[in-house]
matplotlib code that plots the C-alpha trace (Angstrom):
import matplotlib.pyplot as plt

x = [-35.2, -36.4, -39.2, -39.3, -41.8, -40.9, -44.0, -43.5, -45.0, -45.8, -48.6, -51.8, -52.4, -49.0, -49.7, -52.1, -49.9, -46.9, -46.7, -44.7, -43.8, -45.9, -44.2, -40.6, -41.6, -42.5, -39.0, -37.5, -38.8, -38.0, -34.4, -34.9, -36.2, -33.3, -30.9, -32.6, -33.3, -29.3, -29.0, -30.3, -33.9, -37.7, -38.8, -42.4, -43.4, -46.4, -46.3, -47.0, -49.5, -50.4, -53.5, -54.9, -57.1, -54.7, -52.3, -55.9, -56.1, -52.5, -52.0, -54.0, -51.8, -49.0, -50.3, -50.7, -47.2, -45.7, -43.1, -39.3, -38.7, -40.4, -38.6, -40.9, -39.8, -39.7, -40.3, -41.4, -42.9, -45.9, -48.5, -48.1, -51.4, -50.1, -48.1, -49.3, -52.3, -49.5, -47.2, -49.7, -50.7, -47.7, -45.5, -42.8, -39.7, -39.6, -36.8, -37.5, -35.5, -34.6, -32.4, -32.8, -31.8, -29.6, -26.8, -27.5, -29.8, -29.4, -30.0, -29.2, -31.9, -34.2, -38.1, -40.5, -40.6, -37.0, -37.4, -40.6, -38.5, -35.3, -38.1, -37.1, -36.0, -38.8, -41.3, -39.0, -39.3, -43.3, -42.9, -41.0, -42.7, -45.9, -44.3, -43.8, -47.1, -48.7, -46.3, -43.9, -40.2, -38.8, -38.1, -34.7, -33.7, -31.2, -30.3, -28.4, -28.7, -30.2, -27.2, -23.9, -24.0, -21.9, -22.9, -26.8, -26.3, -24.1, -26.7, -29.3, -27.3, -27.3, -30.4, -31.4, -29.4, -30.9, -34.3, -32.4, -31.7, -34.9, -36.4, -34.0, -34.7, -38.6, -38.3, -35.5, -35.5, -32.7, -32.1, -30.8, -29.2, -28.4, -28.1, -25.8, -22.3, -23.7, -23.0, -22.5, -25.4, -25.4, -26.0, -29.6, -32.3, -36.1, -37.2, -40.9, -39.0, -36.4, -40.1, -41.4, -38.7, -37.0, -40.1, -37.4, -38.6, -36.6, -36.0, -35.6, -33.4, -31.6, -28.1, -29.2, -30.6, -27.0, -25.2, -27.2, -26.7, -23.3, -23.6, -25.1, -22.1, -21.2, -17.2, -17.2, -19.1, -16.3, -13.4, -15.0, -15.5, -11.9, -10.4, -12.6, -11.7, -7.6, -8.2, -9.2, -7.6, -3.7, -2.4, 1.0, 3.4, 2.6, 4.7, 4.4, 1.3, 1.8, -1.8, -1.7, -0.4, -0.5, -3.7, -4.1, -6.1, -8.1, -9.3, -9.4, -12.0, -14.4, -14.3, -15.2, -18.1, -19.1, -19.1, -21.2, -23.7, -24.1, -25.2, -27.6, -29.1, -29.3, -31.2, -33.6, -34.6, -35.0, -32.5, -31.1, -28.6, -27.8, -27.0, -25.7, -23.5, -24.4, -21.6, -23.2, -21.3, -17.3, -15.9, -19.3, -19.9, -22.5, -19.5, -17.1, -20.0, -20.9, -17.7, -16.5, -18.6, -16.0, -14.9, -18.1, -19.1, -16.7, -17.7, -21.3, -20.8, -18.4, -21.1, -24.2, -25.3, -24.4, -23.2, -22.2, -21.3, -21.9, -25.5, -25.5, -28.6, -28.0, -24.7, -25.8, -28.5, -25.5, -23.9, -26.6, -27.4, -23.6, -24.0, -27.4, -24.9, -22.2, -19.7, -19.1, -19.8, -17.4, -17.9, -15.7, -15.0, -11.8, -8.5, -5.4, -4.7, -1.1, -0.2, 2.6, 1.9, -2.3, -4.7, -6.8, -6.8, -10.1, -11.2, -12.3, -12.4, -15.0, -16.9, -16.0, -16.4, -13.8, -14.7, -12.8, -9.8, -6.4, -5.1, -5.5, -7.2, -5.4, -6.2, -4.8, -5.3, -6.0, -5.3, -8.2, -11.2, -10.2, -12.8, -15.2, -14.8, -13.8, -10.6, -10.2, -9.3, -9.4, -9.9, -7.1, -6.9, -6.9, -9.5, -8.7, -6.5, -8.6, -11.8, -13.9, -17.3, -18.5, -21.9, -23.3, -26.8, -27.9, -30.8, -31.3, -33.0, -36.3, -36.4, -35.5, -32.8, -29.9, -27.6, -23.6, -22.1, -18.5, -15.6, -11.6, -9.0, -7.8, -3.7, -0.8, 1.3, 1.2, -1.5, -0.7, -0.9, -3.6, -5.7, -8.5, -9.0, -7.5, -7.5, -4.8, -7.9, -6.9, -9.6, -9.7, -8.7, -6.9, -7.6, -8.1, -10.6, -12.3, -12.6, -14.6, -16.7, -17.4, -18.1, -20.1, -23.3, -23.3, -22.7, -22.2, -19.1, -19.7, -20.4, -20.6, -17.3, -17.1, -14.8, -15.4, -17.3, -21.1, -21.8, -24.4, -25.8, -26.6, -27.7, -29.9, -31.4, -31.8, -34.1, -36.2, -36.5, -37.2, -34.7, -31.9, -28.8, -25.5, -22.0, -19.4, -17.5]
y = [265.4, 268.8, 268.8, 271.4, 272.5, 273.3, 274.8, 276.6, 279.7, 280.2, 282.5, 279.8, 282.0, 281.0, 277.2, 277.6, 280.2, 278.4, 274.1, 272.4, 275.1, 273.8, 270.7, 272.2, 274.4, 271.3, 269.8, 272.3, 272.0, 268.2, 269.1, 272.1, 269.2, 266.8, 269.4, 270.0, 265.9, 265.6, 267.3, 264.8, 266.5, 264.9, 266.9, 267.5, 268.4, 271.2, 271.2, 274.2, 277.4, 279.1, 281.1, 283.0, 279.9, 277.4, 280.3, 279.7, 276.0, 275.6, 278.1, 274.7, 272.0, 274.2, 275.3, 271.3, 269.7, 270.9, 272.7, 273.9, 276.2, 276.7, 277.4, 278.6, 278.0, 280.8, 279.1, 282.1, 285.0, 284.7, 287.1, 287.9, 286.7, 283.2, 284.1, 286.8, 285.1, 282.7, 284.8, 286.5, 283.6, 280.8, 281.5, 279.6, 280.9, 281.1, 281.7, 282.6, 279.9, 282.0, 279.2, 279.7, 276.3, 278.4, 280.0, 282.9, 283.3, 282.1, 285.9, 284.4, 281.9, 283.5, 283.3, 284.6, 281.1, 280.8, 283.9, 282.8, 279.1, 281.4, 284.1, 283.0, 286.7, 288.2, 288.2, 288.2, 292.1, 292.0, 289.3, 291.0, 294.0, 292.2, 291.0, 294.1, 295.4, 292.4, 293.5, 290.3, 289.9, 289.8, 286.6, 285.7, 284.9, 282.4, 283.4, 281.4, 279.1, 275.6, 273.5, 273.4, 276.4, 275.0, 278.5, 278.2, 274.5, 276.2, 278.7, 275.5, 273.4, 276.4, 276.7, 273.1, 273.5, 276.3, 274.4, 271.7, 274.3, 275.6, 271.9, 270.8, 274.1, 273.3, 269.9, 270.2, 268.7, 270.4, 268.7, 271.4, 270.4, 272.8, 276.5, 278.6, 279.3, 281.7, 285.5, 284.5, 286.9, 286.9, 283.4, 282.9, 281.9, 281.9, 278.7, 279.8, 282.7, 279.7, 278.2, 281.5, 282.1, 278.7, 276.0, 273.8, 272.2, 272.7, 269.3, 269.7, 267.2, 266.1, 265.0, 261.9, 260.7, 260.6, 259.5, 256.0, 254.8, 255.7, 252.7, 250.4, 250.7, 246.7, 245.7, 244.9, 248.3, 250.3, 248.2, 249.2, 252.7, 252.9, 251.6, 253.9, 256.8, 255.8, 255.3, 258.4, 260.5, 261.3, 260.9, 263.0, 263.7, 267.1, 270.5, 273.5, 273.7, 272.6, 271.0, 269.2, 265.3, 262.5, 260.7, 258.9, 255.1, 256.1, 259.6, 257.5, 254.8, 257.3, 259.6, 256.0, 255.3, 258.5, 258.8, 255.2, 256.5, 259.6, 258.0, 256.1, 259.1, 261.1, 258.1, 257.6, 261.2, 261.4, 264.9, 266.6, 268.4, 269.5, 272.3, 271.8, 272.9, 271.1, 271.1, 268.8, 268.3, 268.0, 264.8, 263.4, 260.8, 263.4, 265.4, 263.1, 262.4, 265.4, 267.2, 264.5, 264.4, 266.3, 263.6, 262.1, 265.8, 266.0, 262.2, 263.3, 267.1, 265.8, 263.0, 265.8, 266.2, 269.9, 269.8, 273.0, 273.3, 276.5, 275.5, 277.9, 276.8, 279.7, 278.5, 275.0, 276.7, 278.5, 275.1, 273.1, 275.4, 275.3, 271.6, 271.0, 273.5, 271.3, 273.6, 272.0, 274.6, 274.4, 276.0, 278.7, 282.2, 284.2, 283.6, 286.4, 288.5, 288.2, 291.8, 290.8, 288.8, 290.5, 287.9, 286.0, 282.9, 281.6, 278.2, 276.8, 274.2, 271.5, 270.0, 270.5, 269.2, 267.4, 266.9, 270.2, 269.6, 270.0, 267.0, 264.3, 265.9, 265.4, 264.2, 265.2, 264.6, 267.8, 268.0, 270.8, 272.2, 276.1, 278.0, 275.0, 271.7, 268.9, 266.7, 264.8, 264.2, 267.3, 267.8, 270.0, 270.5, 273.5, 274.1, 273.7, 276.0, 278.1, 280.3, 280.2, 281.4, 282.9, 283.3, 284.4, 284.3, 286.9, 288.6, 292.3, 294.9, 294.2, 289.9, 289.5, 287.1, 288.8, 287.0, 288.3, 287.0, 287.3, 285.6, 285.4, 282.9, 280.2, 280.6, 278.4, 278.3, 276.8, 276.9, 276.6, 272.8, 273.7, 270.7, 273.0, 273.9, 277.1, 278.2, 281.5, 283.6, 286.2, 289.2, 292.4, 294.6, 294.0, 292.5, 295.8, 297.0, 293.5, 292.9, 296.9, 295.8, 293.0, 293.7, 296.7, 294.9, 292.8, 289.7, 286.6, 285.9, 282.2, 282.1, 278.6, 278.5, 276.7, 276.3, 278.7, 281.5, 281.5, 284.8, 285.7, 281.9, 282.3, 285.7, 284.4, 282.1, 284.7, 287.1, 283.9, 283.0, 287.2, 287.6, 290.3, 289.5, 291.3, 290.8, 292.2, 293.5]
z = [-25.0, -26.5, -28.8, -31.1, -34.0, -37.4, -39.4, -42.9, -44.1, -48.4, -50.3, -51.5, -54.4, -56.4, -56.2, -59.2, -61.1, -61.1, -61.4, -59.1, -56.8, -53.9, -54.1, -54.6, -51.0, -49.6, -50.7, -49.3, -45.7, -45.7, -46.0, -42.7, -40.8, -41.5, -40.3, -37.2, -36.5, -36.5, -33.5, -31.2, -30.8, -31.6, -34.5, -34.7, -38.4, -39.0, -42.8, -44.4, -43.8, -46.7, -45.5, -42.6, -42.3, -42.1, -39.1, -37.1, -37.5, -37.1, -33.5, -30.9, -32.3, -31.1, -28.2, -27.2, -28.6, -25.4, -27.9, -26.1, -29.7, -33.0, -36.3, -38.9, -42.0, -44.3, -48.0, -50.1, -49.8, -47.3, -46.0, -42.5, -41.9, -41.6, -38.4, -36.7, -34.9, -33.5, -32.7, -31.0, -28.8, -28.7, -25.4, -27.5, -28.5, -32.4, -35.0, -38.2, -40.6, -44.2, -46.3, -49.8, -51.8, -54.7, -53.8, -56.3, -59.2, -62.5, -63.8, -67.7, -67.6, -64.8, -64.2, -61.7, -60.8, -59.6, -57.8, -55.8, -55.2, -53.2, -51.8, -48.5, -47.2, -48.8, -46.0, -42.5, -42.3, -42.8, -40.1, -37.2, -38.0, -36.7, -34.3, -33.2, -33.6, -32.0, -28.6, -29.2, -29.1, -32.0, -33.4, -33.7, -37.8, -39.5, -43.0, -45.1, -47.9, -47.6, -48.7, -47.8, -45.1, -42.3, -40.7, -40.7, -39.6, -36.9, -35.7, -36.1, -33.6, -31.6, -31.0, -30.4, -28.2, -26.6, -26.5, -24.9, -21.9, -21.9, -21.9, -19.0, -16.7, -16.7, -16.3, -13.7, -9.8, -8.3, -4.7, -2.1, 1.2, 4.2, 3.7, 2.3, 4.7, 7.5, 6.1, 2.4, 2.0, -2.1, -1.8, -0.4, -2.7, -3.0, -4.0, -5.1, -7.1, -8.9, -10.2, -11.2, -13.5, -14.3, -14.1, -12.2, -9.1, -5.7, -4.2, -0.1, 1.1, 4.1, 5.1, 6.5, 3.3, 1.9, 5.1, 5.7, 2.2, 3.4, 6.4, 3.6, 1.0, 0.3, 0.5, -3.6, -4.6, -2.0, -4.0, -7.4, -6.6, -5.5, -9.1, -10.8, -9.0, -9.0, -12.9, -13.1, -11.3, -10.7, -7.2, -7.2, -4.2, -2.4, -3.4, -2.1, 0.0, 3.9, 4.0, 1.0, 1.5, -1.3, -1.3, 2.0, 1.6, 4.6, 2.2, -0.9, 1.0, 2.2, -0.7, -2.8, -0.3, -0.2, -3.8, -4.0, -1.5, -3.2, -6.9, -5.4, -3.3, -6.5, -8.5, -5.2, -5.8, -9.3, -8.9, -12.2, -9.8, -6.1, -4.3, -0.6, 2.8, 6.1, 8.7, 11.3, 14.3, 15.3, 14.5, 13.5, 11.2, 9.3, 9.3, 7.4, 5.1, 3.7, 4.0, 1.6, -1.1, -3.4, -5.4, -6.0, -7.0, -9.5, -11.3, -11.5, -12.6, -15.3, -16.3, -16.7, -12.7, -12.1, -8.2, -6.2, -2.9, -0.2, -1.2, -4.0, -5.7, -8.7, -9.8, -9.9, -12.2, -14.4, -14.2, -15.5, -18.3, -19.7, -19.3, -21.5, -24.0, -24.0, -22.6, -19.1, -16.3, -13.7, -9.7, -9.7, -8.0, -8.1, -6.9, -6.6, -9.6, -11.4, -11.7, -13.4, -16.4, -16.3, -15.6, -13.1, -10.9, -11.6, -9.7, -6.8, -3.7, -4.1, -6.8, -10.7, -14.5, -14.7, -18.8, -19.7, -17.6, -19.0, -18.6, -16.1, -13.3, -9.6, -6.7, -2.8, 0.8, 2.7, 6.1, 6.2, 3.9, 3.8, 5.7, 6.3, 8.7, 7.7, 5.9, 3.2, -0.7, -2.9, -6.8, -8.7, -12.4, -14.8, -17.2, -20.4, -22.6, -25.0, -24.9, -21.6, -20.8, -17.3, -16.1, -12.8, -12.2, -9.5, -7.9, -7.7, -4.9, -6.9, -5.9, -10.0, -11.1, -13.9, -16.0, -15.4, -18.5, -19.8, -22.2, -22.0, -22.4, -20.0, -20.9, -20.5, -17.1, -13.6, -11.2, -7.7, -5.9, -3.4, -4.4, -6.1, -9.5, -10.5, -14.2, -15.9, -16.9, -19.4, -19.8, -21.9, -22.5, -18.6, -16.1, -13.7, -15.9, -16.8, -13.0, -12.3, -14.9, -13.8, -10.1, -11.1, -12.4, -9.3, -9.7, -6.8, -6.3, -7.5, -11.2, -13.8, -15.8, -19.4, -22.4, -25.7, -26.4, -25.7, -24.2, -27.0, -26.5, -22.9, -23.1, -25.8, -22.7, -20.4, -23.1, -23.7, -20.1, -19.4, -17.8, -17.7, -19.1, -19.3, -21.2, -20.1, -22.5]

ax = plt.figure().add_subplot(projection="3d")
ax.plot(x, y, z, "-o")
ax.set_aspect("equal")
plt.show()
């Protein structure tokens, strides 16, 4: 769970000028702290700092709460003095939190004193302007009013949930297995560099790990698995495709054993998610295994375990920060354009969240993987209609990672019955120009796909984190 700070910022010298006003500022950032406890964080409350003293004695207790975010709490006008020693020093991001309890002033009745009790903008250009001068970024503000502001409670969830990503990526064991498909040359990644600029741990693993749980899956877990997996998923007659078949009982009980095996890999190894592509050899039982972890995949993406296959170890990075958002993150890549009606294929083979499917997703027996070895059940389902989110996280000539973000529409209308997912994604102002834009800040070719609009969200990520990010607009 993140942890994040809240700390509040007045002026000492109008506690004695004006009665009641320190406890009134007090008041006020009980209320802050109850809007950030309802969005499943631990809260850890700093009171109030009304003196270069108190920034001083205040900056260590910081420094040692093992904080994910800080919002400082902006409850009158306060000298800068109270924050620029720690925004100097904390390596925390921090947003400036300007709620003012009154909606407007009273002007018939007012008084210095109700001015200094709504002074909450007052100080948050003196503050960034230190910021500035002290060689920080400048911290991000929420400005609003401290009731009744579904907007700033909006922007407060946001951010939570931002310290939730943040929390998560530096905490993170991401298991890797294999190597990326020979020649997929946008795919390799250093997994020193993923420390350096994520904190996440890379988790080395090996096939065999997975494939003798495999040989230890009991008759009653196999028969459970199999309900589960039926329950969930449709298992419709072929269409169109040639290699597509309805489920086969022979696909359905290795996909459930495999999928059985798998959980209990991931719990043996304490993972948070895993990236992988072994082959092993023809007709092997190695083979079978981990050629047919797909539906297993798709259960533990959709329950918070980001998987991606072709052992792309960024995009189960994307994928596991539009998770910790909320927004699913699906393994996707584009399919053929529509030049008729202007939009995009966008989807996948392979492992998916099924969460933010449309609809029941789908399950069919493929007499072949496309372009890898192997047979067995497939995952198919669109994502759902509505806003989507795209991000790609790749490196550049200089060994640093870049955020490729962008946001369209998933539309209405069939997808082809290939047994992958496959989404209508609509992009402006067409899809020509979208997809030059897009190509042009090089991105991989795999990127994390999630429902609504959070391209200013993630890039928000990628500033804290230092690290480039780009929307494409």
């Amino acid at each position: 769970m993140p942890r994040i700070g809240v700390f509040g910022v007045g002026y000492k010298k109008y506690w004695s000028q004006f009665e009641g006003l320190y406890d009134q500022m007090l008041e006020k950032q009980e209320v802050l702290l109850k809007l950030v406890e309802k969005n499943e964080v631990e809260v850890l409350d700093f009171g109030m700092v009304d003196d270069v003293t108190g920034a001083y004695e205040l900056l260590p207790k910081l420094k040692g709460a093992n904080l994910d975010l800080v919002f400082c709490d902006m409850l009158t006008y306060a000298t800068s003095s109270t924050f620029g020693v720690i925004i100097k020093s904390l390596d925390v991001p921090m947003v400036l939190v300007a709620l003012q309890p009154d909606k407007a002033l009273n002007y018939e009745k007012a008084s210095t004193h109700q001015q200094l009790y709504n002074d909450d903008i007052c100080s948050l250009p003196e503050f960034t302007g230190v910021a500035v001068r002290m060689g920080k970024r400048v911290p991000d503000v929420i400005i609003g009013t401290l009731h009744d502001d579904p907007a700033a409670e909006a922007e407060i969830a946001e951010y939570c949930n931002i310290a939730r990503v943040l929390h998560d990526l530096k905490t993170a064991r991401i298991g890797h297995i294999g190597h990326p498909i020979e020649a997929m040359l946008d795919m390799h990644s250093d997994a020193t560099m993923l420390t350096a600029h994520f904190g996440l741990h890379i988790v080395q693993c090996e096939a065999h790990e997975i494939v003798s749980k495999v040989q230890e899956v009991g008759f009653q877990e196999l028969e459970d698995e199999k309900s589960r997996i039926l329950d969930f998923f449709d298992t419709p007659d072929p269409v169109s495709d040639p290699i597509s078949e309805k489920l086969r009982d022979t696909d359905l009980e290795v996909a459930a054993k495999v999928s059985v095996a798998l959980e209990k890999f991931v719990e043996e190894k304490q993972l948070t998610g895993l990236a992988y592509y072994y082959e092993g050899s023809p007709n092997s039982e190695t083979q079978q295994v981990m050629t047919n972890l797909i539906v297993g995949n798709s259960l533990l993406t959709g329950a918070g375990f980001p998987m991606c296959g072709e052992s792309d170890l960024k995009c189960c990075i994307a994928m596991l920060i539009m998770e910790r958002l909320g927004i699913g993150g699906s393994f996707a890549e584009f399919h053929p354009v529509d030049f008729k009606e202007n939009f995009i294929l966008v989807g996948h083979d392979g492992p998916h969240n099924v969460t933010i499917a449309q609809g029941k997703p789908v399950l069919r027996s493929l007499k072949k993987y496309h372009g890898k070895p192997g047979f067995g059940a497939g995952v198919e389902f669109k994502i759902q209609e509505g806003p989507i989110t795209m991000l790609s996280i790749t490196s550049t000539y200089e060994g640093k990672f870049k955020f490729v973000i962008a946001e369209g529409e998933s539309v209405e209308g069939p997808i082809p019955p290939t047994g992958n997912t496959n989404t209508r994604g609509y992009f402006k102002p067409d899809v020509r120009t979208f997809l030059k834009k897009w190509v042009k800040e090089g991105p991989t070719h795999h990127f994390a796909l999630g429902i609504g609009h959070h391209a200013q969200t993630i890039k928000k990520i990628g500033d804290y984190l230092g690290i480039e990010a780009v929307i494409v607009e």
